[in-house]
VEXSE-113932 format. One line per 8 residues: number of its first residue (from 1); their letters; for each residue x, y, z of C-alpha. Coordinates in pm, whole numbers, plus 32768, in hexadecimal, padded with zeros to 4 digits. Layout:
<rs>
NUM = A = X,Y,Z  ...
</rs>
This chain:
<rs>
1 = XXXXXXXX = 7F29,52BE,487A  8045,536C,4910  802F,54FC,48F5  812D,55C7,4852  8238,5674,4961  818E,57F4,4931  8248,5947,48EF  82BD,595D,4A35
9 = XXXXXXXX = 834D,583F,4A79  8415,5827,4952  84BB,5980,49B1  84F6,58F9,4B04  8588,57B9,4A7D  8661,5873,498C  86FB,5975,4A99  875A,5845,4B65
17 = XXXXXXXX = 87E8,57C1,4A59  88C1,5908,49F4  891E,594D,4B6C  89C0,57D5,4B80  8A4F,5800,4A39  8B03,595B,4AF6  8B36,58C0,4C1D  8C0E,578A,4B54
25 = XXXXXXXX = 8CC5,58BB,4ABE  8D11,5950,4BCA  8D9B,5803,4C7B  8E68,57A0,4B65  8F26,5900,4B72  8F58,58F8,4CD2  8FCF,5794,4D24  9069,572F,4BBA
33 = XXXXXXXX = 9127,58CB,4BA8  9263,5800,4B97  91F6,5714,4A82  91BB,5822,49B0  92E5,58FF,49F8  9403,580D,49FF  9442,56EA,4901  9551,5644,4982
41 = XXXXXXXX = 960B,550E,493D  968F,5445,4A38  97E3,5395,49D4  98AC,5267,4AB1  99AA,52D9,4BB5  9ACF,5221,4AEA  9A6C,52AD,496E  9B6A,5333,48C3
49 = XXXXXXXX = 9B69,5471,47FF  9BE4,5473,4667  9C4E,55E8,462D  9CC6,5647,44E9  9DC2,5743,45C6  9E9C,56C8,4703  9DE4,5713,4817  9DFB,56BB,4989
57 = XXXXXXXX = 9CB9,563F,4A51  9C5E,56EE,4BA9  9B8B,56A7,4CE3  9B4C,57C7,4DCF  9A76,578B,4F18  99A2,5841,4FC3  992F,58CE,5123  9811,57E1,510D
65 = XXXXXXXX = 98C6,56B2,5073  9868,56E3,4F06  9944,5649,4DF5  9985,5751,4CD3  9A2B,56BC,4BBF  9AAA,579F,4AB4  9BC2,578B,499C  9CEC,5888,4970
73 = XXXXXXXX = 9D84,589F,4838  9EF8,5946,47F1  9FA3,59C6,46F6  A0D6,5A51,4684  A118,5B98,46D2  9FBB,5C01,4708  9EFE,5D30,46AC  9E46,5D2B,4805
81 = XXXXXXXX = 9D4D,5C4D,48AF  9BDC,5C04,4868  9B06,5B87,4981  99C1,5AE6,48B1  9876,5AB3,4957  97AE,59E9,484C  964B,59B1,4835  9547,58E0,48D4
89 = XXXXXXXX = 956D,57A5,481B  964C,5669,47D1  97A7,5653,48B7  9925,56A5,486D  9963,55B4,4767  9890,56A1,4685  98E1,57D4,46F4  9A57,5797,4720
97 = XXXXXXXX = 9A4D,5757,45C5  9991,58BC,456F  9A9E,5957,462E  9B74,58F7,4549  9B2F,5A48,4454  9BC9,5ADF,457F  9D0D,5A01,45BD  9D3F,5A1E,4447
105 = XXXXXXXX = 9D73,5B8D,4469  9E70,5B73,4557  9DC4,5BC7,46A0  9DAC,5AC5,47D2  9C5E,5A60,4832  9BDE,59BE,498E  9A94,5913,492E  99A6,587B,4A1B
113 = XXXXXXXX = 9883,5771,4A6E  9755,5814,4BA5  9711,5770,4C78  964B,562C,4C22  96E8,5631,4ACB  97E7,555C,4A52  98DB,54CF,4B60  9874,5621,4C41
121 = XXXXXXXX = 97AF,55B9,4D7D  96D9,568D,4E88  95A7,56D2,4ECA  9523,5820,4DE9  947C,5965,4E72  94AB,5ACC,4DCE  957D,5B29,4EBC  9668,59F6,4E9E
129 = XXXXXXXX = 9679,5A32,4D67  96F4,5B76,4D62  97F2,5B12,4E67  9879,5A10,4D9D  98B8,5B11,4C9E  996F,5BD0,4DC1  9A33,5A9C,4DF3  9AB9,5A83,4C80
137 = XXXXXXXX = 9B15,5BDD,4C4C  9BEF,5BD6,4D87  9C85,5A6C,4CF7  9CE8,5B67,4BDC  9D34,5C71,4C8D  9E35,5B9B,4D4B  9EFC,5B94,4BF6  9EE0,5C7D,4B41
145 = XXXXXXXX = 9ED8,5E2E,4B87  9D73,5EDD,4B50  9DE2,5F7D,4A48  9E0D,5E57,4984  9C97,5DA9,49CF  9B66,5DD4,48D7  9A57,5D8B,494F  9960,5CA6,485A
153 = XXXXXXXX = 9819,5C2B,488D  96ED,5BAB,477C  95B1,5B6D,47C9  9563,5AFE,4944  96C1,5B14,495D  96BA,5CBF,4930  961F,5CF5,4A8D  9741,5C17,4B2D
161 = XXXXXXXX = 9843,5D01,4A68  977E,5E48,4AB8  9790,5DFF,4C39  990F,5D97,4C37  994A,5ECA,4B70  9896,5FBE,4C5E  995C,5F25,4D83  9AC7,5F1D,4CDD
169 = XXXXXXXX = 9B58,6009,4C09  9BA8,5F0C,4AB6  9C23,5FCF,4981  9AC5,5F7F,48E2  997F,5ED8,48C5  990A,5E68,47AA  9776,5DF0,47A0  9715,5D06,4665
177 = XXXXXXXX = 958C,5CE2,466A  9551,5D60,47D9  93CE,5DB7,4883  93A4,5ED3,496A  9315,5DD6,4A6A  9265,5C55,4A50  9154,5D06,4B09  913F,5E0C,49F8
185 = XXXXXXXX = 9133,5CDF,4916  902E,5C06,49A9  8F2E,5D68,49AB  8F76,5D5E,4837  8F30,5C2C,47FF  8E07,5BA2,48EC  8D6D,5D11,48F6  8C23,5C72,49BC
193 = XXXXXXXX = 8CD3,5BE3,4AF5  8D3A,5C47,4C34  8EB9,5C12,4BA4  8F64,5CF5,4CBF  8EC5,5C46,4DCB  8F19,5AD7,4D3E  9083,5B04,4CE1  91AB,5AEB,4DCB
201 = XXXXXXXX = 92AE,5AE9,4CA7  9271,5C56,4C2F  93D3,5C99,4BEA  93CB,5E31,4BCB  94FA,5E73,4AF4  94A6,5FFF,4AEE  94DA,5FE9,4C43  964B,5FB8,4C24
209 = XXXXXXXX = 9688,6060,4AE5  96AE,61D5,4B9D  97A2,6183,4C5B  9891,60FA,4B5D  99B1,61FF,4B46  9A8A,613C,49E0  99EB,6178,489D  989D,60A7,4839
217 = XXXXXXXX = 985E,5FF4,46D7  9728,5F60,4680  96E3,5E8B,4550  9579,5E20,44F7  94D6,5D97,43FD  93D2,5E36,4345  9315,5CEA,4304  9357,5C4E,443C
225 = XXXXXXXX = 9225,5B51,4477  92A1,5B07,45D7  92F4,5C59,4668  9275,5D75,45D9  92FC,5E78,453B  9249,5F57,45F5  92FF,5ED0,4763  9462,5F1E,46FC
233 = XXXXXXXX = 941B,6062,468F  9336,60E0,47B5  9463,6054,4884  9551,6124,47E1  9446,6262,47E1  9440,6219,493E  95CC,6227,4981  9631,6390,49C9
241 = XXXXXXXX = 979C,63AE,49B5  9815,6421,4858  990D,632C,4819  982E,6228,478D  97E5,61BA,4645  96C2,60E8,4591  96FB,6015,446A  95AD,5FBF,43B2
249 = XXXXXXXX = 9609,5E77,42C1  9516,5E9D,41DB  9468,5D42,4168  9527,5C92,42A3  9434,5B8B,436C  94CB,5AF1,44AE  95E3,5A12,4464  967E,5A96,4346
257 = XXXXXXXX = 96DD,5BFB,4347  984D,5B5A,431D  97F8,5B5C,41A6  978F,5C8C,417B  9880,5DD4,40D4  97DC,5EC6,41EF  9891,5DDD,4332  99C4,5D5D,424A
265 = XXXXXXXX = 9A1F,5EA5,41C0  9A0E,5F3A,4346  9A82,5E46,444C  9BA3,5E88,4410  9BD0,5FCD,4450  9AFC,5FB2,456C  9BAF,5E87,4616  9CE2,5F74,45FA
</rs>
């Protein structure tokens, strides 16, 4: 008759257990980071975009080769320019199609794919990334004056327009749904691991923020499952110059603070 494992053991056997079970977590943030930060879709080298608005496509390369493949769409008489860095998932068919709010209000907009999504190619790192976003902003900089460039980004796409912004002088930036950094992000949400020592992707957008000199909006959403609330408005706490403002949209999750009075009744004004 076989004895029964005794107190001990079991403890011993259930440590092991919980230290694997750390260790898997631990592995799975560290060499699957970009899994969980970017959602991209890849599309074919030869599809072709359906805009609702004329638009022309681009392809800027880089120092190291990279592909960048971004859409410019033109107007009439524009108000002004928007350069939109959009959020971690799906490619430019989608969000040339969000963009459209913009185009409809009579502002130009350069969109774009990172690296990896869409038709873009190159191999990603942080800093690439924030190179690349270097590399647009000098596309539209090429065109148009400084004083005619906001300066949009939502979601992963705010920490893109924050560093642009603190190394140009656009007429504004404009932050839908931002974090104060990915780092700051993955503390919040996997509170019992080693986060700062397993990330390479930390993106730290407060970084950047001082040393943008145009005026600063940021729009949140006050049920935003994805982002907290609490990250866009530490970022903003965090930002020292005076000409900044924070728009809370109350009820807002993620995605849709479009349909909400608090952004509709304001861009506007704030895009202007």
């Amino acid at each position: 008759m076989k004895r029964k494992p005794n107190r001990k053991r079991k403890l011993v056997i259930f440590l092991f257990v919980i230290l694997n079970l750390y260790g898997l977590l631990c592995g799975v943030l560290y060499f699957f980071q970009e899994n969980l930060i970017f959602l991209p879709t890849v599309l074919p080298q030869n599809y072709e975009f359906r805009m609702e608005y004329p638009f022309k496509e681009v392809t800027l390369t880089t120092q190291d080769e990279a592909k960048l493949n971004g859409l410019h769409f033109k107007v009439e008489n524009p108000k002004g320019v928007i350069l939109y860095f959009h959020g971690n998932a799906g490619d430019l068919q989608r969000w040339g199609e969000i963009v459209s709010f913009f185009v409809k209000r009579n502002y130009d907009v350069v969109a774009m794919d990172y690296r990896g999504y869409g038709k873009s190619t190159g191999k990603k790192s942080m800093q690439a990334l924030y190179n690349d976003a270097l590399v647009w902003y000098n596309y539209v900089a090429g065109i148009y004056s400084e004083e005619q460039i906001r300066v949009y980004g939502r979601s992963l796409g705010t920490t893109f327009a924050t560093y642009v912004a603190s190394k140009n002088y656009p007429k504004k930036l404009i932050l839908e749904s931002p974090f104060y950094s990915v780092l700051d992000v993955g503390k919040s949400r996997f509170p019992f691991l080693p986060v700062k020592s397993l990330l390479h992707y930390t993106f730290p957008t407060y970084q950047y923020s001082n040393d943008v000199t145009c005026p600063i909006t940021i729009y949140h959403g006050t049920a935003d499952s994805v982002i907290d609330f609490s990250q866009g408005k530490k970022l903003f706490d965090f930002i020292k110059q005076t000409n900044k403002q924070f728009i809370p949209v109350s009820g807002g999750n993620h995605n849709d603070l479009v349909q909400f009075p608090d952004y509709l009744n304001t861009i506007d004004a704030v895009l202007e």
